[in-house]
C-alpha positions as semicolon CSV with decimal commas, in nm:
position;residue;x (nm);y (nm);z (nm)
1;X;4,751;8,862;3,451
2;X;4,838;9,085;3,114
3;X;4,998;9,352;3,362
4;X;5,248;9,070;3,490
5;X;5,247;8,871;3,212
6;X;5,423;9,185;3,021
7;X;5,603;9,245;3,322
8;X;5,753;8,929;3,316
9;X;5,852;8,919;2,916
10;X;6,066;9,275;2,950
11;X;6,373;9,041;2,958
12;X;6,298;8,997;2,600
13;X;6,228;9,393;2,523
14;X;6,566;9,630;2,673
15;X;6,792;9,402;2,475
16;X;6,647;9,514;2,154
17;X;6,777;9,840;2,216
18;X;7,093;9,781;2,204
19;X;7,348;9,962;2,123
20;X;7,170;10,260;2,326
21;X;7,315;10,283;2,693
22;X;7,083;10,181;2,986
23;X;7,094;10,582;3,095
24;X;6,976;10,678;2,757
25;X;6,680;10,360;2,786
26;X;6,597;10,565;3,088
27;X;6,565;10,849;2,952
28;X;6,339;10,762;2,678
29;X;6,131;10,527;2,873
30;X;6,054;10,860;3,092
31;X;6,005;11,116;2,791
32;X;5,770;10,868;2,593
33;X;5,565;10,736;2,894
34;X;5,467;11,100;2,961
35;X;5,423;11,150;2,643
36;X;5,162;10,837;2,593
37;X;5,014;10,887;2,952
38;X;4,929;11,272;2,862
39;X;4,773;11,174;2,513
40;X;4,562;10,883;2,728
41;X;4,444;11,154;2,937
42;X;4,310;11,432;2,677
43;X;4,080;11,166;2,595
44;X;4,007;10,976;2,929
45;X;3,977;11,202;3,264
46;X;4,124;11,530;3,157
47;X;4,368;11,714;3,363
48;X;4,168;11,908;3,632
49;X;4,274;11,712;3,882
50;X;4,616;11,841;3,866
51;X;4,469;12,148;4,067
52;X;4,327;11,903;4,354
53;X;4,694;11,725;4,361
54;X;4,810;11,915;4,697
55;X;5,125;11,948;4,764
56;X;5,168;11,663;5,027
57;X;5,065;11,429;4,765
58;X;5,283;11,589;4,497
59;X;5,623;11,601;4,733
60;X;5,528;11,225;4,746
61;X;5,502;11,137;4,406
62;X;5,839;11,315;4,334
63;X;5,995;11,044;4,562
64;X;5,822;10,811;4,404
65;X;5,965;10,909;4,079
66;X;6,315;10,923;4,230
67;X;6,254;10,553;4,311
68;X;6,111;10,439;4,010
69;X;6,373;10,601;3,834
70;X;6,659;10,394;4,015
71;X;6,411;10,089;3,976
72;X;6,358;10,112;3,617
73;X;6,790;10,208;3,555
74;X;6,940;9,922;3,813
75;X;6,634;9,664;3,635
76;X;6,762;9,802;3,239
77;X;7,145;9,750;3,355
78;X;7,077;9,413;3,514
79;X;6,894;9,279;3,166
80;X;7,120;9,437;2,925
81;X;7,434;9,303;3,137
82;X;7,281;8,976;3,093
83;X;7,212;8,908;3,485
84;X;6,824;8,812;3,412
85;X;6,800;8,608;3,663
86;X;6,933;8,793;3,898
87;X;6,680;9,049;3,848
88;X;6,407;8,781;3,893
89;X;6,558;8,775;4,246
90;X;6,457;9,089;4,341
91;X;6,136;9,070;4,253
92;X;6,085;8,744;4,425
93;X;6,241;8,887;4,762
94;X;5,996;9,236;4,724
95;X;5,764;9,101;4,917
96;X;5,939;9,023;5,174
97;X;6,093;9,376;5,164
98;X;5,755;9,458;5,202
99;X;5,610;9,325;5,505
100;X;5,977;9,454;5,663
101;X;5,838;9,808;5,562
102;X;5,479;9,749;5,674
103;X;5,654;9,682;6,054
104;X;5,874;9,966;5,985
105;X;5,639;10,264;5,893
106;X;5,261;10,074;5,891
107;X;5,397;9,980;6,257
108;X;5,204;9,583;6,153
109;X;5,349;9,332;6,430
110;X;5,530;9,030;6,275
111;X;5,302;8,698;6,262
112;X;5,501;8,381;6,320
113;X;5,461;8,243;5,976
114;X;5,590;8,599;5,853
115;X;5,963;8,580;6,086
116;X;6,000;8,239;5,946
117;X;6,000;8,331;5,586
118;X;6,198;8,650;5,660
119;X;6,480;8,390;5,835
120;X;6,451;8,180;5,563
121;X;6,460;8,450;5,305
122;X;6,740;8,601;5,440
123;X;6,934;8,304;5,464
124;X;6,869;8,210;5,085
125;X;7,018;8,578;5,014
126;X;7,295;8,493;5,215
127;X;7,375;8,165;5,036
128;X;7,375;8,362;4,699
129;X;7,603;8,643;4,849
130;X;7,880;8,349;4,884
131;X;7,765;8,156;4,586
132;X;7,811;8,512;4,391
133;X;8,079;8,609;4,574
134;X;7,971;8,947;4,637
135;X;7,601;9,085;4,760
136;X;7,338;9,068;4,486
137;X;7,337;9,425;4,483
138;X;7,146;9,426;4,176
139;X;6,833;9,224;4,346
140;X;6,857;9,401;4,664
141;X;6,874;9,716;4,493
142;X;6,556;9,613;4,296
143;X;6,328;9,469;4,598
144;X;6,435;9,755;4,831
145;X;6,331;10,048;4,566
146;X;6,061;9,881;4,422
147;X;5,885;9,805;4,764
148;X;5,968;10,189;4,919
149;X;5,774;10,317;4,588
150;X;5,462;10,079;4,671
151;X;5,511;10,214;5,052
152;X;5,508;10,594;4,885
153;X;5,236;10,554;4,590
154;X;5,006;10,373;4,889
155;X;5,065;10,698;5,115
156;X;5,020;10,920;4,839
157;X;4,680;10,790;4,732
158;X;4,656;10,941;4,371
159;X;4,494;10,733;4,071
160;X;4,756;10,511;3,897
161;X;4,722;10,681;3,521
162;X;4,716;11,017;3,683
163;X;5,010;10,940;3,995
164;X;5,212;10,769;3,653
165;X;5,167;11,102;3,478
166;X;5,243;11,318;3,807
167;X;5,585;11,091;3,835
168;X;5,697;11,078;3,478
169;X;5,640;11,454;3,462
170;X;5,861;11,573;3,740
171;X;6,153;11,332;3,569
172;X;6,130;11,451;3,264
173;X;6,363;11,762;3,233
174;X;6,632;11,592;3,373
175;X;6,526;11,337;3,096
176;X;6,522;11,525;2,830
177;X;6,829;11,753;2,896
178;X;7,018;11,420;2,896
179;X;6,905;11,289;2,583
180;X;6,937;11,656;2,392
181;X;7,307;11,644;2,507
182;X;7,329;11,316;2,406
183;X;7,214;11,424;2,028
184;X;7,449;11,735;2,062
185;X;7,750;11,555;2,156
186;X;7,658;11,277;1,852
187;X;7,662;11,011;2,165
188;X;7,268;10,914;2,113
189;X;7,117;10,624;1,891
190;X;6,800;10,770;1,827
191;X;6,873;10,932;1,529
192;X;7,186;10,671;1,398
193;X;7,039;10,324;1,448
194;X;6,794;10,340;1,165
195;X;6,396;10,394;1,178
196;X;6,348;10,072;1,370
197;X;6,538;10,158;1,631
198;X;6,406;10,486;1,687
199;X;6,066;10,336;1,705
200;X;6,151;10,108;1,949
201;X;6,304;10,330;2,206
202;X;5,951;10,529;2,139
203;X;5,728;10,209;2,250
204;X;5,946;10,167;2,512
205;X;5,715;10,459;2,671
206;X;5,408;10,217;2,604
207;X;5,606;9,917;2,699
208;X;5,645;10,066;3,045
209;X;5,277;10,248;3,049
210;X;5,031;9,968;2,965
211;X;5,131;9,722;3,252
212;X;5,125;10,000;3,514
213;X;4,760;10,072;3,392
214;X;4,623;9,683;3,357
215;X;4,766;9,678;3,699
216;X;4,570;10,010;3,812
217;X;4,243;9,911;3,698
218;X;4,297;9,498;3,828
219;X;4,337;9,623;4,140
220;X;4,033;9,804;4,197
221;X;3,826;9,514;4,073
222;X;4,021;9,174;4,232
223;X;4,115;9,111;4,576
224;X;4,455;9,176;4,767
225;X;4,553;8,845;4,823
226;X;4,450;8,753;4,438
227;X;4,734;9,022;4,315
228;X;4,960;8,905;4,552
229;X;4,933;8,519;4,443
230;X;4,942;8,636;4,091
231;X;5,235;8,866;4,101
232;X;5,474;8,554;4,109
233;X;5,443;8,535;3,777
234;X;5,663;8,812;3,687
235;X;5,994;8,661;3,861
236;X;5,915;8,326;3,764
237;X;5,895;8,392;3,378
238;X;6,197;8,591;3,417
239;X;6,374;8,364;3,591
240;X;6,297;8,080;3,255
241;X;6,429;8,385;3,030
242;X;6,708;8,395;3,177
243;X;6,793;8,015;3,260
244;X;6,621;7,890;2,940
245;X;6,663;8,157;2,689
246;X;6,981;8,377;2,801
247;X;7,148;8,038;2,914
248;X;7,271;8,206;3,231
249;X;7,491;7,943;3,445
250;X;7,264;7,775;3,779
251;X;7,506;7,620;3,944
252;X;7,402;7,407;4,248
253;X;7,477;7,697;4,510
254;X;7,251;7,976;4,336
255;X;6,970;7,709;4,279
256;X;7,020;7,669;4,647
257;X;6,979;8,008;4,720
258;X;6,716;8,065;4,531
259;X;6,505;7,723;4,679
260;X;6,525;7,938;5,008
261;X;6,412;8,247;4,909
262;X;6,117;8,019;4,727
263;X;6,066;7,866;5,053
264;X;6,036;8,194;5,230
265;X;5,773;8,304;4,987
266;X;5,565;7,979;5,028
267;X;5,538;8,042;5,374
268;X;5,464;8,373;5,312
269;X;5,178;8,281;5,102
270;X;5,027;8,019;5,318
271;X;5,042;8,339;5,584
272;X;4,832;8,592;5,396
273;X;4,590;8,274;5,293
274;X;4,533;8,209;5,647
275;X;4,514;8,544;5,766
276;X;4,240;8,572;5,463
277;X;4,034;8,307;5,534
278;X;4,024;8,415;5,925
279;X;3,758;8,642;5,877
280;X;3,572;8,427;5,582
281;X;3,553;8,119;5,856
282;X;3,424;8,377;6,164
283;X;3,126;8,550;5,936
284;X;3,040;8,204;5,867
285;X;3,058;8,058;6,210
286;X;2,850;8,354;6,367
287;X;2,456;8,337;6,414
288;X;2,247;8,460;6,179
């Protein structure tokens, strides 16, 4: 719940870094979560398990950073540009992007309950395109990036604070090449934005860090379907930032939309509860 609860309150976060360009966000967010994830380390589980990465695992993580990377950008533009609740979209229709992927690559056949709330998904996204009047690329963008880098980090099988580390550390020259030319060229705000700001682009590293690890160590200790119910939270408390706080318009269309894509992921929850209770109901009908 804290991992999605902070997930879910980053609405509130990019916008106090303003004036500093999403880009150089980016960049900072990558140099200080290394940064923070390497001084966890020293004093948690060391490094030697850099040597037993492989290089399967590591050529995996380095896509998974390239996705993050796009993640974390579109998801800093789409706050800062005051489309909130469009970014709450995305993360409502990831798990729908999800089960696509698991009958893509996991080759998982389709249950019936699942093709409904895929129709009925897709139709909600399709009432938003025309209620937008162009495709929430922003969403899509978000969902379809966020799910590939579950897809990746599940076939890559490395520990999150450790597979965080791995990711972060393969970005970071690009990182911090752009944010040196950005001090050279006197186009960065780390240094001209006073103290505060400087220190807030810095806990933007532990911003992004912490969530990622209450989320590593909750899902080692609670079931699949638990994460899965609770990960709504992050969209939905978005979504009330941006309606409630950002006063972004919800005209009749877009709520329409959005009821759709709800009703997708209702269905798509009374699917996985189902499918969980399956084997629950045939231990308990079987003789002792």
């Amino acid at each position: 719940m804290g991992a999605y609860l902070l997930w879910g309150l980053f609405p509130l976060y990019w916008p106090l870094l303003e004036p500093a360009a999403p880009i150089e966000i980016l960049g900072h967010r990558i140099v200080w979560s290394l940064a923070f994830l390497i001084a966890l380390l020293a004093v948690t589980s060391g490094f030697g398990w850099v040597g037993r990465l492989g290089v399967r695992a590591a050529a995996l993580l380095a896509l998974a950073a390239a996705l993050v990377s796009v993640n974390w950008a579109v998801y800093i533009y789409g706050v800062n540009s005051e489309q909130v609740v469009e970014t709450s979209l995305g993360y409502f229709i990831n798990p729908l992007v999800t089960v696509v992927l698991a009958m893509v690559f996991l080759h998982e056949r389709l249950r019936r309950r699942q093709g409904l709330a895929l129709a009925v998904a897709a139709a909600g996204v399709l009432v938003l395109t025309v209620d937008y009047g162009r495709v929430p690329w922003i969403a899509v963008t978000l969902a379809v990036t966020f799910a590939l880098y579950g897809l990746v980090k599940k076939r890559a099988g490395v520990d999150g604070p450790q597979s965080l580390a791995v990711e972060t550390a393969l970005i970071v020259l690009p990182a911090s090449a752009y944010l040196l030319w950005l001090a050279g060229t006197g186009e960065g705000t780390f240094t001209t934005e006073g103290p505060g700001h400087a220190a807030l682009l810095i806990g933007a590293g532990i911003v992004t860090s912490l969530p990622l690890m209450l989320f590593g160590a909750a899902a080692v200790r609670i079931r699949l379907s638990t994460l899965g119910l609770l990960q709504y939270m992050t969209p939905t408390i978005q979504f009330l930032i941006g309606v409630l706080v950002y006063r972004e318009p919800m005209p009749l269309g877009r709520l329409t939309g959005f009821a759709l894509v709800w009703t997708g992921l209702v269905l798509l929850i009374l699917d996985a509860l189902g499918t969980a209770r399956t084997p629950v109901a045939a231990a308990a009908a079987a003789p002792s």
